[in-house]
N, C-alpha and C positions, 0 to 999 in steps of 0.2 A: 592270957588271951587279951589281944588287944580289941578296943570299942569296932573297927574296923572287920576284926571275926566277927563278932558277935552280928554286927549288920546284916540284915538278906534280904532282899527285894524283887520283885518278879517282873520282868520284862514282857512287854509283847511286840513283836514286830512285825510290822507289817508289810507284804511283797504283795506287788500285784501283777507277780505272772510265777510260773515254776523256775523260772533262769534265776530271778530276783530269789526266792527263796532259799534255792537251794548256794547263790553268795553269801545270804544270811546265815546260813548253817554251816558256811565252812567256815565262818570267824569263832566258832566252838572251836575249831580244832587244831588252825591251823600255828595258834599262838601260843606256846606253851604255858604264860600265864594267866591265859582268858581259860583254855582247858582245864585248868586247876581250880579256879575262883569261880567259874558257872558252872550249867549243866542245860543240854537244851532238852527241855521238856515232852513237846509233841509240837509237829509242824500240823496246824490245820486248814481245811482246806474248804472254804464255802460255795458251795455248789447250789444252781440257781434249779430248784426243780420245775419252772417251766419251760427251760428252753437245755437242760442238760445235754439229753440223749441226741438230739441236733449236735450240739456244739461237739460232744464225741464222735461223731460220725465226721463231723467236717475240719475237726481242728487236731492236729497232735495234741498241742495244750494243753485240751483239757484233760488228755489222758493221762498226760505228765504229771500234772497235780496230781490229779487223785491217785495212784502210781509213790505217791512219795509221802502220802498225808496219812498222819497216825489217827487223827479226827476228820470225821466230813459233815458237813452241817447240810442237809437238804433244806433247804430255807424256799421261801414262799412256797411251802404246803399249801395254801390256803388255797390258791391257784388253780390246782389241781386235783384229781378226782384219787382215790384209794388205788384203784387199777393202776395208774400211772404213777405212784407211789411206789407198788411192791416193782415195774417194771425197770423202775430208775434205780432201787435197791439192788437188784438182782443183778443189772449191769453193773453198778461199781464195784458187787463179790465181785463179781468174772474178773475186772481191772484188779482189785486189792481186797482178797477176801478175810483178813485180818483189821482192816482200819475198822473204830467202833463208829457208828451212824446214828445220827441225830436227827429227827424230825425239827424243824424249827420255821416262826413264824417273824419275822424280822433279826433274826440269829435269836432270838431270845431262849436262853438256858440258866439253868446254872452255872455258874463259874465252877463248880469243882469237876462239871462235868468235861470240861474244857483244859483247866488249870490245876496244877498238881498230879496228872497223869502217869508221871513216870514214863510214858511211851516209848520214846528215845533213848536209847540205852548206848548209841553209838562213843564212850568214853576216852576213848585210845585210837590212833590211828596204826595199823598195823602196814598197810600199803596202801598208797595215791595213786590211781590210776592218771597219770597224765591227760589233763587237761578237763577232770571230773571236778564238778561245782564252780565250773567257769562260765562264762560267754562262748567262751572258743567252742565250749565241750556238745556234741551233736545232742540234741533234745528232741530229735523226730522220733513219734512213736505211732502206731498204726495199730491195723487187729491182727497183727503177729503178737501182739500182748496178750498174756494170757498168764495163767496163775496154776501151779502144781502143785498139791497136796500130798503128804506121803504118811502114812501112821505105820509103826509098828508095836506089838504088845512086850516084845523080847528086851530087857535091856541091851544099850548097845556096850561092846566093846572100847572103852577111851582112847587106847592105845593106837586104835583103829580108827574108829571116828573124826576124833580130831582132825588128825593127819587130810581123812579125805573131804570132811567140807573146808579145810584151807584151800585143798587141794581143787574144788568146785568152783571156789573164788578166783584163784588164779587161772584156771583152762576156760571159765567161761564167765569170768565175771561183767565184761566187757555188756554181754545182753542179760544179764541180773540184775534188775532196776534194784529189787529191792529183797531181801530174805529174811527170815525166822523162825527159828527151830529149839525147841524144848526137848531135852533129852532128856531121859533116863539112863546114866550110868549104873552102868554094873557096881555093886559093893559101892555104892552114893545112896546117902537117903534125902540127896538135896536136889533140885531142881535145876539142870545147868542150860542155861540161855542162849541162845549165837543169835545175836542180828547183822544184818550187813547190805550195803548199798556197793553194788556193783562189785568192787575189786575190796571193798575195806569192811574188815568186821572185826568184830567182838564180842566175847563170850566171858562168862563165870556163873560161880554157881549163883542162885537167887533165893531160892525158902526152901523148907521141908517140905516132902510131899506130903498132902492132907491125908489122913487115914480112910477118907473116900472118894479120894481122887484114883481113877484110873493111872498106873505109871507108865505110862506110853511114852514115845518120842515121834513128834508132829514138825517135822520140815515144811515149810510153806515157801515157794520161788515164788516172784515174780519176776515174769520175765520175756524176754525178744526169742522166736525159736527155742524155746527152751528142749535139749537132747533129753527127753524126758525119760525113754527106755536104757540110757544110760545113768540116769540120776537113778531112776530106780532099783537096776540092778545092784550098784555099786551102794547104793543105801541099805538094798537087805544083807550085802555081805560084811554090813557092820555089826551085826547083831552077834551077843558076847554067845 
């Protein structure tokens, strides 16, 4: 092992729009020896809670952020009143009802609460959608945004599964900003993971199930138009 493994260090980078950001996170992937030597952690996204809910009604932006951010810091609480705290919450579930939310008062937190996350789990690129984490790539988003939920208690079928959320990614990944889903395979006693940003995912298993953890499998879209009666259907007939 050279002095050079043994090295590690933590980067933070800063963008200051989602076009910027999401350039930043395709240097993870696109280079095959940045992809082996780092790992991007969680993209976060500071949200101003006095003038949030405005800035979503009138800007795609800000939708796009929040939409791609695995942390959201609601920063100047102070600002603002409780009411308008659970109000600003409750629309960034609707936008991304998986990112974890922070109350904060000049960003101030914890750093672990921030850093060391693990969030991001996108490792491998399996497919590029042409012209995704560029400038070129369209970034308008509106309240056709919206977020799908699916739980079932049945383990699913692998054989079956797999096949059809690749198969989700490719017929509609194009309006899937953003996915994540926790499986329970059949005859697995481990946890197997899918995330995935539009057209590109990745999946393996992650830990054992906790002996009081419910074994469900929890798909969550985000997404444009999302064919939800279609996702659903085709999700229960994966069950083993």
């Amino acid at each position: 092992m050279t002095a050079r493994d043994q090295f590690s260090c933590r980067c933070v980078l800063h963008a200051s729009s989602s076009v910027a950001a999401c350039s930043s996170a395709q240097t993870f992937f696109v280079d095959d020896d940045v992809r082996r030597k780092t790992k991007l952690d969680a993209i976060v996204t500071v949200a101003d809670a006095k003038h949030l809910l405005d800035q979503i009604d009138r800007t795609p932006e800000a939708q796009e952020q929040l939409v791609f951010a695995d942390v959201v810091l609601v920063n100047k609480v102070d600002l603002v009143d409780e009411k308008s705290l659970v109000t600003i919450e409750r629309r960034i579930r609707k936008i991304n009802p998986y990112a974890a939310i922070h109350r904060t008062e000049r960003c101030s937190l914890p750093f672990d609460q921030v850093l060391g996350r693990d969030a991001f789990n996108l490792d491998r690129i399996l497919e590029v959608e042409p012209g995704f984490l560029t400038e070129e790539h369209d970034h308008e988003h509106d309240d056709t945004v919206a977020s799908l939920s699916l739980i079932a208690d049945r383990p699913m079928n692998q054989a079956t599964f797999i096949p059809w959320i690749n198969n989700v990614a490719q017929r509609f990944g194009t309006d899937i900003l953003r996915m994540k889903v926790i499986i329970a395979l059949a005859n697995d006693d481990r946890r197997f993971v899918v995330q995935g940003v539009h057209m590109l995912i990745e999946g393996g298993s992650q830990r054992a199930w906790k002996k009081d953890e419910a074994r469900q499998t929890r798909p969550v879209f985000i997404g444009r138009d999302l064919p939800t009666d279609v996702l659903k259907q085709d999700f229960e007939a994966c069950c083993a």
